[in-house]
N, C-alpha and C positions, 0 to 999 in steps of 0.2 A: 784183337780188333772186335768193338762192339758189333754186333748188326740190331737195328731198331726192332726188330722183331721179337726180341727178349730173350735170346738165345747168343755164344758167346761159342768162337772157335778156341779150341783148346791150343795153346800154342807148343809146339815141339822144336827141341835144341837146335835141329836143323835151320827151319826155319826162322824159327822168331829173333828176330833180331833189333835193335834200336840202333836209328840210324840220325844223325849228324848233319847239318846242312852248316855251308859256309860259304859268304856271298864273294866268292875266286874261283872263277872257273877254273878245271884242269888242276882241282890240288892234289900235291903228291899223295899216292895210294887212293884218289877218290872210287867208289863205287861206279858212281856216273856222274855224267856233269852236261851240266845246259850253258846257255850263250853268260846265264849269271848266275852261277854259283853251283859247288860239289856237294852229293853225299859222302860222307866217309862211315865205317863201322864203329868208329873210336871217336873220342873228342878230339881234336887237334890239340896242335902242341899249348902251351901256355903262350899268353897273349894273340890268339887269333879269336875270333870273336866267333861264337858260333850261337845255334840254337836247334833242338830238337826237329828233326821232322816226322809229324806222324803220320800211319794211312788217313786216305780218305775215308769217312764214313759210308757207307750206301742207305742211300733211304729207303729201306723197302722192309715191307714185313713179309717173311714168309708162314687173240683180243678180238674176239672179234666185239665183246659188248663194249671196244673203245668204239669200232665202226660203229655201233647203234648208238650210243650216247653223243658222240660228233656231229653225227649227219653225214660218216665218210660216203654213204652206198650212192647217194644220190649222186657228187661227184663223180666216183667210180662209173657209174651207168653213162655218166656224158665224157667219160674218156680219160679222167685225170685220174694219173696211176702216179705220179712225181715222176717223171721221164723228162732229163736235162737236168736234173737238181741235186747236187752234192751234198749229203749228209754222213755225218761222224758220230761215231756213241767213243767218249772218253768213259771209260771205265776201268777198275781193275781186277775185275772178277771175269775168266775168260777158261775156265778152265773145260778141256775137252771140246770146243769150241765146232771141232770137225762134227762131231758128232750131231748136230743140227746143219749139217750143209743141206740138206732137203728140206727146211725151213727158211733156210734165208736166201740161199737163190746164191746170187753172184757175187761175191764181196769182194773186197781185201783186206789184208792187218797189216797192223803198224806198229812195233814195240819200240815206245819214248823211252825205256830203262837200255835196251840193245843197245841204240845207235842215237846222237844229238839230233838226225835227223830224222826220224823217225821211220826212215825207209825200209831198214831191215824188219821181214813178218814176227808176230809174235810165235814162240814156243809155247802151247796153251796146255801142254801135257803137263809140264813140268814148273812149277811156279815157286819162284824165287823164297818167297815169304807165306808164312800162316794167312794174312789177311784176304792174298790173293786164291784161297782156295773155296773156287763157288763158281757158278756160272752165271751171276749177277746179272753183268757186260750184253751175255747171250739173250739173253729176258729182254734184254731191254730194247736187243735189237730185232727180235721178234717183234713187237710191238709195232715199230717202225715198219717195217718189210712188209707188215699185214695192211698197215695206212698206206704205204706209197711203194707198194710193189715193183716199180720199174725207178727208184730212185740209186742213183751212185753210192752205193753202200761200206763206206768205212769204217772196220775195229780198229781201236786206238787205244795201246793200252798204259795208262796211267796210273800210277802206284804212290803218287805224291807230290808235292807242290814242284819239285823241280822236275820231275817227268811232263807236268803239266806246262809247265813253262815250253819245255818243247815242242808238248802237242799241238799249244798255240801258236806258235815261229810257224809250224806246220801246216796247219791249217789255213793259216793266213795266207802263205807261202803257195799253196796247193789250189787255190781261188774254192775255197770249201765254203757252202752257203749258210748251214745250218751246225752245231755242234749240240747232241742233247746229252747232258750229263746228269745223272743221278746220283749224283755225291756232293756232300759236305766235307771242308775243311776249317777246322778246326785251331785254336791258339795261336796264330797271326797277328791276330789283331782283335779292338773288340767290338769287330762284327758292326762295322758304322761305312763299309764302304775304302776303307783305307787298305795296306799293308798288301805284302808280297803277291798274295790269292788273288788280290782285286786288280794290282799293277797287270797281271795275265788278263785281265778282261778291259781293262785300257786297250791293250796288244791286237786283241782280238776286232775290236769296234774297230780298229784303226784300219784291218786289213779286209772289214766288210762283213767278217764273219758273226753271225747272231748266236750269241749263247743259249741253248732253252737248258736253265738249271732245276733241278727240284730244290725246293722253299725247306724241307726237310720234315723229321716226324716227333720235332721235339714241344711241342706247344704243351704238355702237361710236363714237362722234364725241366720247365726254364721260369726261375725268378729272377728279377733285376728292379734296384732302387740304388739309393744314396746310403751312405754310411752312415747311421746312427747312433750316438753313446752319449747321451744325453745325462748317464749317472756317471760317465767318467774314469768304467774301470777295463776298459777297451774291449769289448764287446757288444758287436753291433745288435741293437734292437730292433725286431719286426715290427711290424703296423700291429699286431694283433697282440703287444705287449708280452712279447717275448723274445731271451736271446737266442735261442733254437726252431730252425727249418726243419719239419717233421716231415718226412719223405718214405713213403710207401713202395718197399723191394719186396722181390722175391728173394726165396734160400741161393747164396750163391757170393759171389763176388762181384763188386760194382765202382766203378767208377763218378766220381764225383768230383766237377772241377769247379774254383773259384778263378773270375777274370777280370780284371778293373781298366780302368779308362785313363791307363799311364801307358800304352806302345807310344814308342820313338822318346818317350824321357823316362825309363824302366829305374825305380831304385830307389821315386822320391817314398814311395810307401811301400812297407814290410808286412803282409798278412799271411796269418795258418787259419787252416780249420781242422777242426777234429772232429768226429763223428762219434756219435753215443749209440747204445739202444737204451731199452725203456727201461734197466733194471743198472745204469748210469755205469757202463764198462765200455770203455772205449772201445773201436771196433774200424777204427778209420783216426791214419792224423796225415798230415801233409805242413812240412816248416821248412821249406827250401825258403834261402836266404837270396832275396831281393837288392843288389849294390850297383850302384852306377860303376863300378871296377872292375866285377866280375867279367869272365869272357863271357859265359852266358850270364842274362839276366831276361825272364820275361815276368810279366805283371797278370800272375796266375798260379796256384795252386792246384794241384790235383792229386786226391787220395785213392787210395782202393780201401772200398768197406765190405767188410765179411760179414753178409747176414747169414746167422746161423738159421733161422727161418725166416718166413714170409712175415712179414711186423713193419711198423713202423720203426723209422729212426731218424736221429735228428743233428742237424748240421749245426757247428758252432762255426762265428767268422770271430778270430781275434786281431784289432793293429796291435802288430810289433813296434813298429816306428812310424816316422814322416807322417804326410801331410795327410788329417782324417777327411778333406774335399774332394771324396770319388764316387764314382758310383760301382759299382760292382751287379756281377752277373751270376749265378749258380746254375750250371749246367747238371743234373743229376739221372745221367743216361740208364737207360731202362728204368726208372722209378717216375712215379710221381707225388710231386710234392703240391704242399699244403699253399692252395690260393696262387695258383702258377699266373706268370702275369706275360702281357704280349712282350714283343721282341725278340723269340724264339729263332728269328734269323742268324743260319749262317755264314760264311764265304764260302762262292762268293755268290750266293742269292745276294745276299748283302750293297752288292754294288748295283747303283742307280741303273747302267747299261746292262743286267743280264735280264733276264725273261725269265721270270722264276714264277715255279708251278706248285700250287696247292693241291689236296686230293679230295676228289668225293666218289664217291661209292658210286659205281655205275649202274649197279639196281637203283630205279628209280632216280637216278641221276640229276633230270629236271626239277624235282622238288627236291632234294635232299639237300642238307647244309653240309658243310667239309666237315671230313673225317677229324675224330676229336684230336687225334695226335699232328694233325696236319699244322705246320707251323703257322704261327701269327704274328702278321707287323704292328706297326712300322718295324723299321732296324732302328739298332742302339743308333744309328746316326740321324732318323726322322725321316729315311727313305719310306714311302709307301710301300709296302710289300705284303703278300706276292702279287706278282702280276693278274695273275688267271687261275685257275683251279682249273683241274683236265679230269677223267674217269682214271679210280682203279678197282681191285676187284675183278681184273682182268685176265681170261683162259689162257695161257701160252704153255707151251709143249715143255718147256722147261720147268715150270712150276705146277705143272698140271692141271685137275679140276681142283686143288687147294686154293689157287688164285694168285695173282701177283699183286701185293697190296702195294701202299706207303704210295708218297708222291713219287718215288720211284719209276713207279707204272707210271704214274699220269705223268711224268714229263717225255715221256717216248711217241706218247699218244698225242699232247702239244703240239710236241715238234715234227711229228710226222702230220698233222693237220697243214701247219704253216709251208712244213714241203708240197702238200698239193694244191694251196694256192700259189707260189712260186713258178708251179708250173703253167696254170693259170693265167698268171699277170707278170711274162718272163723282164719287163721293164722293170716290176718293183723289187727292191730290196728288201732283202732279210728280216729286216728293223718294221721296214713297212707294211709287210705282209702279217707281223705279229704283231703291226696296232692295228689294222680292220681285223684282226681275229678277236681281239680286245676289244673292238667297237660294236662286233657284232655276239659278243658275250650275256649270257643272259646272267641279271644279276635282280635279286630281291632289294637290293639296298633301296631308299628312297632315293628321288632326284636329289633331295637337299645334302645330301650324308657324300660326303666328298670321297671316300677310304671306305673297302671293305677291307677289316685287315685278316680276313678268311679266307675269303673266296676273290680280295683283289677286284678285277674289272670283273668276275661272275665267270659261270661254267663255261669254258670253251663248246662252242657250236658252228660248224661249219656255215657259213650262210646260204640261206637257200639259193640265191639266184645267182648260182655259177653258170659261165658263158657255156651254151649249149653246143656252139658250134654251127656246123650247117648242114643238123640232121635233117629228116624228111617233113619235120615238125616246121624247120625253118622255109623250106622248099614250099611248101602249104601257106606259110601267111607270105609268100611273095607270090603267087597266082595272085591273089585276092588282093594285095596291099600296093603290086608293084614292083618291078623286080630291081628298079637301082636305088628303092628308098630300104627295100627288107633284107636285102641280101648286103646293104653297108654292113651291117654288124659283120656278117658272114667273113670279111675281106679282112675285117681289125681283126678278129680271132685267127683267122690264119697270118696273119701278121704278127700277133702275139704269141702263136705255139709256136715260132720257130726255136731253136734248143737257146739257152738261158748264154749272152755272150754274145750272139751271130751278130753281124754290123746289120 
């Protein structure tokens, strides 16, 4: 499993494993299985249709300056801690978890791989697979605990699109208000808002629950256009008159995928790519064969390239067959390539309903632009995205004073803001409370500029004028103003702080 940080877990026999998805719940031998469909460790038999499933990415490179770049203290001082408000971190990195119980205060866990229902706690000593070894999960919910210290605090551990599927049944199911997750999925779909990732966030809107996603940290790692071979010997041509994507690695092993705009009719077109370096020795190819026949078939390539050093190298796309009217995507994780273009979004930031979060640097936070790596929209499908940019660069006990980078951090921070208006304004919904955080967003763009596709609606900022309540302050302007015209507010706010639910 990548981490965006540039760094790469080494995977052991034990662990590492490639796992299978098949939309039948309950198949014999599965790993686990959700309300729609199994892992297995093997391909199923011939003629069951299946497809890869992979981990989730985490967006994070390896708080309180979320509180100072927010505006949390101001809140904090008139009483809102998130108290009455249900929030969940989906993650998959959870390992030693205990070992921060003096940071997070009260919690519970949920392991979605255990149980369908997600009720059985997770095992955080011992973790199933390579990818889940990190305390990811733990960071993130630091974050949160520091925003909304008195809020209902759920681990939920998720390890892939169908663990996910559960989380959400779960969530839904649990009346959970808030869900902030810092991860991307990946080869789905292409990232337009569609396929299995995004059907989980249908699920989710449906049961009330607000997604806050990270937007993710590939904005120098991501090209996308239309197929061009304009000389006709099937090799597509860049804008810059060439057939080769020059792409700047480190020494090591890397991944590199091609994705095109065939989900749900896979097989009308057949592409590879091969990767070169400068001295024209291949070092990277990927030619899985593309058939409407096959039990698997998905419309995406993906190699691993061996730089023997830090250098540039460069990406060929070739059609094998079918129709050259696509557009296509190159994902090239930890590298960056030459003239990266927006749509960097993944699933499901991807879908219209989540609340997905860009990063800027909480030094200086109010002027700063987002972090270069922080992803940029629209989505391949013309979704505006991300929603907001939040702080990272942020102190937690787990990452130390190194920092918690990537959108990562800033979506814990998000969504722990949105939890204490929530509590705030126990009438509004999830959705509502994270468009006035969006309203009251500070943003450079002009009025006329409809899209930032950076920073989205601008830096999250608390808004100044949360209800005070009926401090001493309030007691003061009703001597002087009146006591049944100044103390009305007094009566809505304690009307409004009753716990989130009460008739």
């Amino acid at each position: 499993m990548w981490l965006t940080g540039g760094w790469v877990l080494a995977l052991s026999p034990a662990l590492a494993q490639e796992r299978y998805r098949v939309d039948i719940p309950d198949f014999p031998g599965a790993l686990y299985s959700s309300d729609y469909g199994s892992v297995l460790a093997a391909p199923p038999p011939a003629g069951t249709r299946y497809r890869v499933e992979e981990p989730p990415q985490t967006d994070t490179f390896v708080a309180w300056e979320a509180i100072d770049a927010l505006g949390v203290q101001l809140w904090h001082d008139r009483g809102y801690t998130g108290k009455g408000v249900k929030v969940a971190v989906f993650d998959v990195q959870w390992l030693n978890a205990e070992v921060w119980e003096a940071e997070l205060g009260d919690y519970t866990t949920h392991d979605c791989e255990a149980s369908r229902s997600c009720e059985l706690p997770m095992d955080t000593l011992r973790p199933r697979f390579t990818w889940e070894e990190g305390s990811h999960g733990v960071a993130c919910a630091e974050v949160i605990r520091d925003l909304a210290p008195d809020a209902e605090l759920h681990l939920v551990r998720v390890n892939g699109g169908t663990t996910l599927e559960n989380a959400a049944d779960w969530a839904a199911r649990e009346g959970i208000d808030v869900v902030s997750m810092s991860m991307s999925f990946f080869s789905t779909s292409y990232y337009d808002g569609t396929g299995p990732i995004n059907a989980v966030v249908d699920r989710l809107m449906a049961g009330g629950v607000l997604l806050v996603n990270s937007a993710g940290n590939y904005a120098t790692e991501h090209w996308d256009g239309d197929f061009r071979d304009d000389d006709l010997d099937g090799q597509h041509e860049f804008p810059w008159g060439s057939e080769y994507l020059p792409i700047y690695y480190g020494e090591g092993d890397h991944s590199v995928q091609i994705l095109w705009d065939q989900y749900g009719r896979c097989g009308d077109t057949d592409f590879d790519i091969i990767a070169w370096d400068e001295n024209a020795n291949i070092v990277g190819r990927s030619s899985a064969r593309q058939a409407t026949d096959a039990d698997e078939c998905s419309p995406q390539e993906r190699l691993t390239l061996h730089a023997a050093r830090a250098d540039w190298y460069y990406v060929q796309v070739l059609r094998v067959t079918g129709d050259p009217a696509v557009q296509f995507a190159i994902f090239a994780r930890n590298g960056e390539v030459y003239e990266p273009t927006p749509g960097s979004i993944a699933d499901p930031s991807s879908h219209p309903g989540s609340f997905s979060v860009g990063a800027v640097r909480a030094d200086g936070y109010l002027i700063n632009n987002a972090e270069s790596f922080s992803s940029e929209g629209p989505t391949h499908g013309g979704t505006p995205k991300p929603d907001i940019a939040g702080p990272d660069g942020l102190t937690t006990y787990t990452y130390g004073s190194t920092g918690f980078y990537g959108t990562s951090a800033a979506t814990p921070a998000v969504a722990g803001a949105i939890v204490l208006m929530l509590e705030e304004d126990p009438r509004a919904t999830p959705r509502e409370a994270a468009a006035r955080l969006a309203a009251n967003a500070l943003s450079g763009r002009s009025t006329w500029e409809p899209f930032d596709g950076e920073l989205g609606a601008g830096r999250a900022r608390l808004p100044v004028g949360a209800r005070r309540g009926c401090d001493s302050s309030a007691v003061g302007v009703a001597a002087l103003a009146g006591w049944t015209a100044a103390l009305a507010p007094c009566l809505l706010w304690w009307l409004r702080r009753r716990p989130r639910g009460a008739d």
